[in-house]
VOPAGU-2260 file (C-alpha; in pm, 1 decimal, decimal comma):
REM VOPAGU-2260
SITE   aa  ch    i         X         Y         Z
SITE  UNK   A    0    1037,2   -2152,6     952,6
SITE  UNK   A    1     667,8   -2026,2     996,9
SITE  UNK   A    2     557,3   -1760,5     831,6
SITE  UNK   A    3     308,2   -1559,4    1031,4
SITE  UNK   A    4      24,1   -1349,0     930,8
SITE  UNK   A    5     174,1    -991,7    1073,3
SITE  UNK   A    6     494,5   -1091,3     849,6
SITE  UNK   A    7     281,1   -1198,6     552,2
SITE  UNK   A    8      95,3    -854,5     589,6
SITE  UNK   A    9     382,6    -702,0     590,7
SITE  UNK   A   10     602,8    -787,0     303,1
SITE  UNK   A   11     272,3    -818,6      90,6
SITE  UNK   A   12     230,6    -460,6     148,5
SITE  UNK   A   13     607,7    -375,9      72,3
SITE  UNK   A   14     596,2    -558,2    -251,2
SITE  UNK   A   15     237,7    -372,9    -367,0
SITE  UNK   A   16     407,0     -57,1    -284,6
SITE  UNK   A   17     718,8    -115,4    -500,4
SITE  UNK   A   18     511,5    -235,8    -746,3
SITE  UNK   A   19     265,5      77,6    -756,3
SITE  UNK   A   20     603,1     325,2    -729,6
SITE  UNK   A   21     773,1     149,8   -1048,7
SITE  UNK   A   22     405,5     176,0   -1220,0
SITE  UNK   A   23     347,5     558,3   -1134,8
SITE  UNK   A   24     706,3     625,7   -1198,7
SITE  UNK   A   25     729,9     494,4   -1579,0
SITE  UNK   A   26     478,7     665,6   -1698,8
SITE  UNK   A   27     343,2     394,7   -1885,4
SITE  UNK   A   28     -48,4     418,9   -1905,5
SITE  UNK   A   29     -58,5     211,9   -1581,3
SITE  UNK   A   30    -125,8     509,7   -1284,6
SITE  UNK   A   31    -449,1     384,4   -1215,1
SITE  UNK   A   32    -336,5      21,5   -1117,6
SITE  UNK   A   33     -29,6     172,4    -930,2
SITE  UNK   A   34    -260,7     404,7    -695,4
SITE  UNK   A   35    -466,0      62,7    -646,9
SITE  UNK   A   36    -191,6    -102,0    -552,6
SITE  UNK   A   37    -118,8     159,8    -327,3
SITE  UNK   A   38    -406,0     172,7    -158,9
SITE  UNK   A   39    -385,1    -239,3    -123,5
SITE  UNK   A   40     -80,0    -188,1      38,5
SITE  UNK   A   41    -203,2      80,9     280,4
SITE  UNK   A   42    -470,8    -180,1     389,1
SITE  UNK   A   43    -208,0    -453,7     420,0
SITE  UNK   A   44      49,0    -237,3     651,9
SITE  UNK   A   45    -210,6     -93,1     809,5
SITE  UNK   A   46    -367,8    -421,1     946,0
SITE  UNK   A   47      -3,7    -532,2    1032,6
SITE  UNK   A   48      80,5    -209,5    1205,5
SITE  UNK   A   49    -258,1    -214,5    1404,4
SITE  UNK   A   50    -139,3    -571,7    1484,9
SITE  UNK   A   51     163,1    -499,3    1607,5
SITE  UNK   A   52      66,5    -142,6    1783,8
SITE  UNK   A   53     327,1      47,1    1514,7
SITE  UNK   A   54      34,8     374,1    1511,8
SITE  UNK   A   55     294,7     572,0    1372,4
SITE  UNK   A   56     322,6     347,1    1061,0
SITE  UNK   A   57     -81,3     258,8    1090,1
SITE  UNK   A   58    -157,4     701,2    1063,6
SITE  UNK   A   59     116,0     705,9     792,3
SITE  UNK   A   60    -124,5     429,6     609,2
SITE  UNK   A   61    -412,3     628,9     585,0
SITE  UNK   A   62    -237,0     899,5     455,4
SITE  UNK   A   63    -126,8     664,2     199,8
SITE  UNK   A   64    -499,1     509,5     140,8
SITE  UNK   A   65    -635,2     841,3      89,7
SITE  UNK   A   66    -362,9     931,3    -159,8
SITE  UNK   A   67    -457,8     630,0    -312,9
SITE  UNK   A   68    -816,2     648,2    -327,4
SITE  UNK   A   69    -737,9    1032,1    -543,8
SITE  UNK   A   70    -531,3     905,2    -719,0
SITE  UNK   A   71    -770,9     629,0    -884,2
SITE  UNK   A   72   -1030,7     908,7    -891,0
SITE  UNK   A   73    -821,5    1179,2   -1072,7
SITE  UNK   A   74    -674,5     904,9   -1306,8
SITE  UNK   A   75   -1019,2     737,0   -1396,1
């Protein structure tokens, strides 16, 4: 089985995003690398939503790139 790029996108920016919820959630020291992980993975399922015409999921992803982009400003 092939992996393609849209699917790559995709579950790259699912596993940031679980990644930067654990790291905001414990509390741990580690906010600012969550919200930059966040913001990766608004990038990443962004591109793969604008690939595959989602633009409900592609607005939702600048919502979550902007909430990133604060929240690496207010942490730093």
């Amino acid at each position: 089985m092939k992996i393609t790029l849209a699917q790559s996108l995709e579950w790259f920016g699912v596993l940031t995003a679980i990644v930067y919820s654990l790291l905001v959630a414990s509390n741990t020291g580690l906010e600012f690398l969550g919200f930059a992980l966040l913001l990766i993975s608004a990038f990443s399922i962004g591109l793969w939503a604008y690939l595959g015409g989602h633009r409900g999921i592609l607005l939702l992803q600048f919502f979550y790139a902007t909430a990133g982009i604060i929240g690496m400003l207010r942490w730093f």
